[in-house]
ZASE-210795 format. One record per residue: residue in three letters; x, y, z negated of N, C-alpha, C, O, CB in turn. Coordinates in steps of 0.2 Angstrom, whole numbers, plus 2048, in hexadecimal, padded with zeros to 3 digits. Glycine has a CB too. Example, Ala and Ser with C-alpha at 12.3 -4.5 7.8 and 13.67 -1.06 7.14 Angstrom:
ALA8427E47D983E7EA7D98427F07D98477EF7D68397EA7D3 SER8407F57DD8447FB7DC8408007D98438067D88467FD7E3 
END
This chain:
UNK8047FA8008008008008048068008098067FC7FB8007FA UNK80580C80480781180680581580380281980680681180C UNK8068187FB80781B7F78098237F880F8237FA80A8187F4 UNK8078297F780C8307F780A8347EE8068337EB8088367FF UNK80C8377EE80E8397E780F8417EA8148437ED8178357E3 UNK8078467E980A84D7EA80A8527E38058517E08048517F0 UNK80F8567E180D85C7DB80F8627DF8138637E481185A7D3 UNK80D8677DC80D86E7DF80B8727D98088717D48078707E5 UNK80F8777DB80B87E7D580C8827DA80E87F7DF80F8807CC UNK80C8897DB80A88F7DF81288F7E18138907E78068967DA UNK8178907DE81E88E7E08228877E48278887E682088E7DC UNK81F8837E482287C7E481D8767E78178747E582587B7DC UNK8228747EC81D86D7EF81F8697EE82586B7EE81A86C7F6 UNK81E8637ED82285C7EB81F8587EE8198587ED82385A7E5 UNK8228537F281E84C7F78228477F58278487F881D84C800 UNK8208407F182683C7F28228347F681F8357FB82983C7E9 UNK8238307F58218287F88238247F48298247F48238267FE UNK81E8217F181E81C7EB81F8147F081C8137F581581C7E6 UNK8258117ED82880D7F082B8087EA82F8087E582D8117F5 UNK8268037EE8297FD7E882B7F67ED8277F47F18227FA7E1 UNK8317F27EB8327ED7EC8307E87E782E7EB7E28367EE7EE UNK8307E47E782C7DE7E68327DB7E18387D97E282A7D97EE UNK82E7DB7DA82F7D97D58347DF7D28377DD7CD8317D37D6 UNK8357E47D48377EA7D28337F17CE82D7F07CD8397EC7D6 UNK8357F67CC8307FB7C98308007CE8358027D08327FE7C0 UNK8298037D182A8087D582F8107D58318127D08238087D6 UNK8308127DB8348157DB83081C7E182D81B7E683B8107DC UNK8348227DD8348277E18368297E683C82A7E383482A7E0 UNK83782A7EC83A82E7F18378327F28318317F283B82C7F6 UNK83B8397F383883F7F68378417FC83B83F80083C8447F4 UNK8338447FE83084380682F84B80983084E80E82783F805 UNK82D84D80482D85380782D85A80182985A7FD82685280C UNK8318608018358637FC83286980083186980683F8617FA UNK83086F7F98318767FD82F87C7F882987B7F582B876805 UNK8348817F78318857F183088B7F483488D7F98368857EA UNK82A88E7F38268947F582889C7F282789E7EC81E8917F3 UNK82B89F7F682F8A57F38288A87F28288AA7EC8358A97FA UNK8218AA7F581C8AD7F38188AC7EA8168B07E68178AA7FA UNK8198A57EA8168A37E381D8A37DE81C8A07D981389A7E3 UNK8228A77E08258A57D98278AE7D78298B07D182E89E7DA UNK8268B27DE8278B97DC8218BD7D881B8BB7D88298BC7E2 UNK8238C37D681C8C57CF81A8CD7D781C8D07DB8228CA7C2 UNK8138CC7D480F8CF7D88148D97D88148DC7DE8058CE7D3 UNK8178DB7D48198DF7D281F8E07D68208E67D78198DE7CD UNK8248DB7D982A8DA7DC8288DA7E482D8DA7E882E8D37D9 UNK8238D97E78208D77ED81B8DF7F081A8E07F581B8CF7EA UNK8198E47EA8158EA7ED81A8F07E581D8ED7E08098E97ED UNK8198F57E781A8F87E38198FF7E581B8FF7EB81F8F77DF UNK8179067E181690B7E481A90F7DE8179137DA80F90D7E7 UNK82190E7DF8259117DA8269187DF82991C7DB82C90C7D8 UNK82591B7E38299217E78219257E582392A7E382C9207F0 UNK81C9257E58149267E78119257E180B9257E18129207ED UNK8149247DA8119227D580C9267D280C92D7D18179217CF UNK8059227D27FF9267CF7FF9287C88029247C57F99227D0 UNK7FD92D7C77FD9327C17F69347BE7F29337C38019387C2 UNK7F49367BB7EE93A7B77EE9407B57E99427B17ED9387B3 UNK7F59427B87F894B7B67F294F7BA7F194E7C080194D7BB UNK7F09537B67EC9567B97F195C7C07F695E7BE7E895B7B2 UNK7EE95D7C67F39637C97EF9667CE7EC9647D37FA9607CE UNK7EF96C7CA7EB9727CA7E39707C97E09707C47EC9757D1 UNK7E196F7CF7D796E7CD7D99677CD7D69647C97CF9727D3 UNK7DD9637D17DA95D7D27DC9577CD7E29587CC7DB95C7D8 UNK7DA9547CB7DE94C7C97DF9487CC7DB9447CE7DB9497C6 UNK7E69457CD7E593F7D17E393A7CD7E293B7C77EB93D7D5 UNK7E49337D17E09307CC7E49287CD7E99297D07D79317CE UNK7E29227CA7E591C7CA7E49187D17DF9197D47E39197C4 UNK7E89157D47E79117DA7E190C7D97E09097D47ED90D7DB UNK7DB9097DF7D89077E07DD8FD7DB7E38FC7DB7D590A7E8 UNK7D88F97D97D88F67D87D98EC7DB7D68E77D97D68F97D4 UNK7DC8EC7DF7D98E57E57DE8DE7E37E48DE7E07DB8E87EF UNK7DC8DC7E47DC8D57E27E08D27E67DF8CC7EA7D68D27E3 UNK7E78D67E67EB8D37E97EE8CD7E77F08C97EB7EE8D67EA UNK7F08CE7E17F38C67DE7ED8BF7DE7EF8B97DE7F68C87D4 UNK7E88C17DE7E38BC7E07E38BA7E97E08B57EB7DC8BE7DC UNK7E68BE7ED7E48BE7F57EB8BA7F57EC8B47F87E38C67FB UNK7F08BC7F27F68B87F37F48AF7F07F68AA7F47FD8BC7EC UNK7F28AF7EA7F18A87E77ED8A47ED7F089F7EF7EB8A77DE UNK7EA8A67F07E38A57F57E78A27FB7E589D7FE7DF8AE7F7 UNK7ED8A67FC7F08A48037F589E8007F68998037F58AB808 UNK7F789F7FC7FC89B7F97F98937F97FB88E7FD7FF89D7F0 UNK7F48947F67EE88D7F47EE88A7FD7F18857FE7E38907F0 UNK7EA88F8037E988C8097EF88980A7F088380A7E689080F UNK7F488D80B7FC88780C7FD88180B7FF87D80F801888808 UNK7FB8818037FD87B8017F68788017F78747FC80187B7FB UNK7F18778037EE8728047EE87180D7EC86C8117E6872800 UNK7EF87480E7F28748167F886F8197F886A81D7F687C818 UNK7FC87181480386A81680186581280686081280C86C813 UNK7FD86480E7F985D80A7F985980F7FC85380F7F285E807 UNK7F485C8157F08598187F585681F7F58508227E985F81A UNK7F985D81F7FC85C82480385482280484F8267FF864826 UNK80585481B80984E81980684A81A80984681D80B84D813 UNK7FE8488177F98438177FA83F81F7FE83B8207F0847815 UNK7F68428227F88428297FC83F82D7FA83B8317FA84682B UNK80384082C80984082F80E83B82A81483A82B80C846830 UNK80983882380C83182280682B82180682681E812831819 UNK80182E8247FB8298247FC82581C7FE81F81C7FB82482C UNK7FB8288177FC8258127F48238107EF82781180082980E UNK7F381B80B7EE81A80B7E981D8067E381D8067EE81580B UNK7ED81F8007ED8237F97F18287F67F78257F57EC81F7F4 UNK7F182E7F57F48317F17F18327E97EC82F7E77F48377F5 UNK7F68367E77F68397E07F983E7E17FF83E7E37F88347DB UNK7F48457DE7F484B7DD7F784C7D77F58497D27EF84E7DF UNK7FB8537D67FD8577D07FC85D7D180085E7D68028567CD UNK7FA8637CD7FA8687D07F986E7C97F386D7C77F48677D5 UNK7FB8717C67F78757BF7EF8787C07EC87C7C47FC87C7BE UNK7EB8757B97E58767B97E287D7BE7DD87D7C17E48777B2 UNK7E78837BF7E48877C07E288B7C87DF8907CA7E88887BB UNK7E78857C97E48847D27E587D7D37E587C7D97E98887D8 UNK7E58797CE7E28727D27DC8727D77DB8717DD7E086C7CE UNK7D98747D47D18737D57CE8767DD7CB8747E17CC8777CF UNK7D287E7DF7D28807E47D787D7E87D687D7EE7D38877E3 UNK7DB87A7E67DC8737ED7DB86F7F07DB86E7F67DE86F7EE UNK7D986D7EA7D58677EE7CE86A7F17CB8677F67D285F7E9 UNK7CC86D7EF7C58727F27C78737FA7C28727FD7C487C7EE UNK7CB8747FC7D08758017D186E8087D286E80E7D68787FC UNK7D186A8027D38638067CC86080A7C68608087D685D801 UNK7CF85D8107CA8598157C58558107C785580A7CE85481B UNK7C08518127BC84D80F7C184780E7C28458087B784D813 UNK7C48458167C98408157CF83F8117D283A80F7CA83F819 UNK7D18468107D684680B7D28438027D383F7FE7D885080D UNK7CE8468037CA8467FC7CA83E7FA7CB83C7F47C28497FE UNK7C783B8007C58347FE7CB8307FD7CB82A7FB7C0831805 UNK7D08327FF7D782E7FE7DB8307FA7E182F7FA7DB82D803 UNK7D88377F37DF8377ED7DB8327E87D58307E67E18417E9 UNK7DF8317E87DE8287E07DD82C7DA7DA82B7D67E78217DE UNK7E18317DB7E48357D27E583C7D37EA83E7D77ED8327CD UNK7E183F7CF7E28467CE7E68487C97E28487C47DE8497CE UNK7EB84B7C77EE84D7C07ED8577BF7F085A7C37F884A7C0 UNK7E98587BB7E98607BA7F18607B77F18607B07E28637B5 UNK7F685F7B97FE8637B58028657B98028647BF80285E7B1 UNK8078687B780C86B7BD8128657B98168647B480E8777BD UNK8118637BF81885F7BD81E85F7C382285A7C38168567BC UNK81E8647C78238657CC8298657C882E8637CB82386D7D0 UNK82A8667C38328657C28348617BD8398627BA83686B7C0 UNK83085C7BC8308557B88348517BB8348537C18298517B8 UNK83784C7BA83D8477BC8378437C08318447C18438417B5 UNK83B83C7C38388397C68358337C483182F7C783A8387CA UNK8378337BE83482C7B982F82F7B782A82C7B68398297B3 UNK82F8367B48298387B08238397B681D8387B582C83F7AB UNK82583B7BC81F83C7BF81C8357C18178367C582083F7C4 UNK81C82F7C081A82A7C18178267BA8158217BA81F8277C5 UNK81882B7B58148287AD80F82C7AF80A8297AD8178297A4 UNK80D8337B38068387B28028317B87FC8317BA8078447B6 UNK80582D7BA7FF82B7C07FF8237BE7FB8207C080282D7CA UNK8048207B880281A7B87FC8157B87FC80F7BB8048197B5 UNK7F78187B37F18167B47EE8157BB7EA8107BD7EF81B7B0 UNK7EF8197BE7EE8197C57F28137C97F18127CF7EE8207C8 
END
């Protein structure tokens, strides 16, 4: 059975292939590696209007006033999330695997897989809500034993 092992957090993709020989303890190989410069930089390092800086100084009759408020660090999460359920699909795909097991932090697991094909859906075995991208390789194979 053709096994894949995906975890992700907004920085970091991890794809490995669960590989056991016979009469041995399964084993990880990494398949596919990629850390995301968008998810690991702070909303602040990426816009800033340090030359232009809004004030509340009154000058003359007028006030200026604070910058409109937009949701940019949420349009960033937003694009980040389609990516990575994008190359999911696209890995899924291109190792025709029969089951996976997902890892992802609670706080965009859920908008992932929201994200994924039906068919994708019907073939993850295990879902883990944890960010275990920088967990060794032994330890990521105790979050899915059960499975």
């Amino acid at each position: 059975m053709d096994r894949i092992i995906i975890a992700v957090d907004l920085g970091r993709f991890r794809a490995y292939r669960v590989t056991q020989e016979i009469l041995e303890s399964p084993h990880l190989k990494m398949i596919e590696s990629y850390d995301s410069i968008e998810g690991r930089t702070k909303l602040i390092d990426k816009v800033t209007d340090t030359a232009g800086r809004f004030s509340r100084k009154a000058s003359g009759t007028k006030v200026a006033g604070y910058p409109e408020q937009h949701n940019l660090a949420l349009e960033e999460d937003k694009k980040i999330i389609k990516k990575i359920a994008d190359d999911i699909e696209v890995l899924l795909s291109k190792n025709n695997s029969t089951e996976w097991y997902f890892a992802a932090p609670t706080e965009i697991n859920g908008r992932i897989i929201e994200r994924l094909s039906s068919e994708a859906k019907a073939r993850l075995a295990k879902n883990v809500p944890a960010n275990i991208t920088k967990a060794k390789k032994a330890d990521i194979l105790s979050y899915f034993a059960a499975a």
